[in-house]
DRENPA-3360 file (N, C-alpha, C; in nm, 2 decimals, always signed):
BEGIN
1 = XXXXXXXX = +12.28/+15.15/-0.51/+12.40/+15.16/-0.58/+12.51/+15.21/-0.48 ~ +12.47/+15.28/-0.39/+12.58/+15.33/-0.31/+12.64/+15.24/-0.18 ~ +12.58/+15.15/-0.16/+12.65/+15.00/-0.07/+12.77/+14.95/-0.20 ~ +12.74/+14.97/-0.31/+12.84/+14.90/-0.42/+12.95/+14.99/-0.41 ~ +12.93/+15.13/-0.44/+13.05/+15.24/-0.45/+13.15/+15.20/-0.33 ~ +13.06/+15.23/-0.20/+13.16/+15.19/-0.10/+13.23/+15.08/-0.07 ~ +13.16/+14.95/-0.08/+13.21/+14.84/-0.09/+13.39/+14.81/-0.17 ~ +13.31/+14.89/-0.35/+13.45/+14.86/-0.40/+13.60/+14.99/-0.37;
9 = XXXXXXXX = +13.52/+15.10/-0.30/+13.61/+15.21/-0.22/+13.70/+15.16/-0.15 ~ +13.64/+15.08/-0.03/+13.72/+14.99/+0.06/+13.81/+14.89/+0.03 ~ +13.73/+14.82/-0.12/+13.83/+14.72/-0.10/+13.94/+14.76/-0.15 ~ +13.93/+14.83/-0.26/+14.07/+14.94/-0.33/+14.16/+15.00/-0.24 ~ +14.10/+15.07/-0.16/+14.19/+15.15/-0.01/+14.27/+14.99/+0.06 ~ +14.19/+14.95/+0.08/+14.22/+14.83/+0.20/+14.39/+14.72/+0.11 ~ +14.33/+14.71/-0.04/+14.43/+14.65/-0.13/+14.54/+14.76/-0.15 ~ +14.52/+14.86/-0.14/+14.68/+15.00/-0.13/+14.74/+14.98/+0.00;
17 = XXXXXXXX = +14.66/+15.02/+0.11/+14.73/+14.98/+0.24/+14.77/+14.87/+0.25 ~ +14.72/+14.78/+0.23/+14.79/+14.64/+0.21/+14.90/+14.60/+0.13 ~ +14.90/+14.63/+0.02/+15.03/+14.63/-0.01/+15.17/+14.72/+0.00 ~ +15.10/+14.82/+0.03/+15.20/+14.94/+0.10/+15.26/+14.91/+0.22 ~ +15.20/+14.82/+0.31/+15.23/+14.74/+0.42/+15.36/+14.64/+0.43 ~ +15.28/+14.56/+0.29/+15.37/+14.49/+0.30/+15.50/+14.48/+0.22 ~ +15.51/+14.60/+0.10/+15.59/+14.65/+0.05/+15.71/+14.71/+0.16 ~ +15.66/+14.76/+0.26/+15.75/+14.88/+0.39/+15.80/+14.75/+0.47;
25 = XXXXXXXX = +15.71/+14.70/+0.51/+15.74/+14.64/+0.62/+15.73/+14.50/+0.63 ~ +15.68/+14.39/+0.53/+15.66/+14.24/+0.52/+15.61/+14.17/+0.62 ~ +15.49/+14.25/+0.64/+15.41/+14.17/+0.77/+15.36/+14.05/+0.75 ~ +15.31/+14.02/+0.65/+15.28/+13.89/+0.59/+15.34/+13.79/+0.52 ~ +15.37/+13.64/+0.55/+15.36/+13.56/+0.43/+15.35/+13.60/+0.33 ~ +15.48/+13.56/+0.23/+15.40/+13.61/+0.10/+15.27/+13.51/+0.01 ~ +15.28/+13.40/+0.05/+15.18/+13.32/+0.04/+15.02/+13.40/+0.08 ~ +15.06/+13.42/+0.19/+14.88/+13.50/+0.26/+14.88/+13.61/+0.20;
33 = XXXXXXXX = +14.96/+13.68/+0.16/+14.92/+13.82/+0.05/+14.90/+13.80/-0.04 ~ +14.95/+13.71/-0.13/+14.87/+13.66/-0.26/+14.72/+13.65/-0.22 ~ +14.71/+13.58/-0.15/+14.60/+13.50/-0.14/+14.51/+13.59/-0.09 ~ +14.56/+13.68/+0.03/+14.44/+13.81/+0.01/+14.41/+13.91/-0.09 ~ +14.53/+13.93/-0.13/+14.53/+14.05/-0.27/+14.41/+14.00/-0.41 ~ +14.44/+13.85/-0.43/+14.39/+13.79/-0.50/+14.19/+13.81/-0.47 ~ +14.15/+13.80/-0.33/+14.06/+13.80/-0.29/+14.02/+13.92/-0.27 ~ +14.09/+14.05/-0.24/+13.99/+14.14/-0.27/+14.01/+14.18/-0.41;
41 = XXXXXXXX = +14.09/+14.12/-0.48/+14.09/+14.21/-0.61/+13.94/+14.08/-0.67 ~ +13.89/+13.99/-0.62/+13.79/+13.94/-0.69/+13.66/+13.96/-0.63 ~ +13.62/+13.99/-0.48/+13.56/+14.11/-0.42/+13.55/+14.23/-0.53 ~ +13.67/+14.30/-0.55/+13.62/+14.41/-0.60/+13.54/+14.40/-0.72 ~ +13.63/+14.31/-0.81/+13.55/+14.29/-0.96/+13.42/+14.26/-0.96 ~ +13.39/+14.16/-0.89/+13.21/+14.13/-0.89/+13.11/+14.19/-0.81 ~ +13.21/+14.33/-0.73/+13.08/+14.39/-0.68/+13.10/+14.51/-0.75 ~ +13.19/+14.56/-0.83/+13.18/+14.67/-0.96/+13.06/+14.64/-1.05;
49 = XXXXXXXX = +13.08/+14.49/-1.08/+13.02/+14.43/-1.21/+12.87/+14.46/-1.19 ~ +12.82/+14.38/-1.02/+12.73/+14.42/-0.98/+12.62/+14.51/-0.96 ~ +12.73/+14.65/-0.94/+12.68/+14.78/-0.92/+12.64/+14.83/-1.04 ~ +12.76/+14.81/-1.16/+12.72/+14.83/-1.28/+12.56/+14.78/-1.35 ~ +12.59/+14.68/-1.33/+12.45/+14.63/-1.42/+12.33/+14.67/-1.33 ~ +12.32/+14.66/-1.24/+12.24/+14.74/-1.15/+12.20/+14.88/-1.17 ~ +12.28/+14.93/-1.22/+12.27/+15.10/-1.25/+12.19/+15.13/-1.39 ~ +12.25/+15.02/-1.49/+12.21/+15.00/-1.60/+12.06/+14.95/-1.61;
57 = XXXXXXXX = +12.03/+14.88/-1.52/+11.89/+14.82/-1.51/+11.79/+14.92/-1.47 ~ +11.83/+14.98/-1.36/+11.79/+15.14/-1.30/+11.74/+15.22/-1.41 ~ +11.87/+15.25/-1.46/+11.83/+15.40/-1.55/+11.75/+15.32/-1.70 ~ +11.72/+15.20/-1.72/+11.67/+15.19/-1.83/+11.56/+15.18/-1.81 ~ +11.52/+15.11/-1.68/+11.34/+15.14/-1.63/+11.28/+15.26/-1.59 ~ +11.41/+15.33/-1.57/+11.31/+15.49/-1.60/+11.29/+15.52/-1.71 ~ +11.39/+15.49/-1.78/+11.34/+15.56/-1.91/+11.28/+15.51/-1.99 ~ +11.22/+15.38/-1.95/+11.11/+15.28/-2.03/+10.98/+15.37/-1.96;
65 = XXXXXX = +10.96/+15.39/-1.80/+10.90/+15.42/-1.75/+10.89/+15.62/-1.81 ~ +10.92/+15.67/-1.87/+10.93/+15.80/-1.88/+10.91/+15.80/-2.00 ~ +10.89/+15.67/-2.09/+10.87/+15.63/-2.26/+10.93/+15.69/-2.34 ~ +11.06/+15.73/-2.31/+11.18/+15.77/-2.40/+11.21/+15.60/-2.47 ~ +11.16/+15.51/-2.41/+11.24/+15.35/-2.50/+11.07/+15.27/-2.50 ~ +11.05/+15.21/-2.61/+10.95/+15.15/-2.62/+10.97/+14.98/-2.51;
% end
């Protein structure tokens, strides 16, 4: 679970600096910032989703395994 936290940490930081960037200063095309912004904001979603159900899979086989759930 914790390659997911950080993964979607970075991409979040990475998508603020970046548009902070290019809000200040318009280093980029606005074409290529869509088109990045677009891509980490779909990075982020499917490795949250990821992490999520992952977590959820986790804690329910303990507790199948600890026979709190039949």
């Amino acid at each position: 679970m914790r390659p997911g936290i950080i993964t979607c940490l970075v991409t979040f930081v990475l998508g603020g600096v970046l548009s902070m960037l290019q809000l200040w200063f318009g280093l980029l095309p606005t074409p290529f910032f869509v088109k990045a912004m677009v891509t980490l904001s779909i990075v982020f979603v499917v490795t949250l989703g990821v992490t999520l159900v992952r977590r959820e899979f986790l804690e329910d086989q303990k507790l199948r395994q600890s026979g709190y759930i039949d």
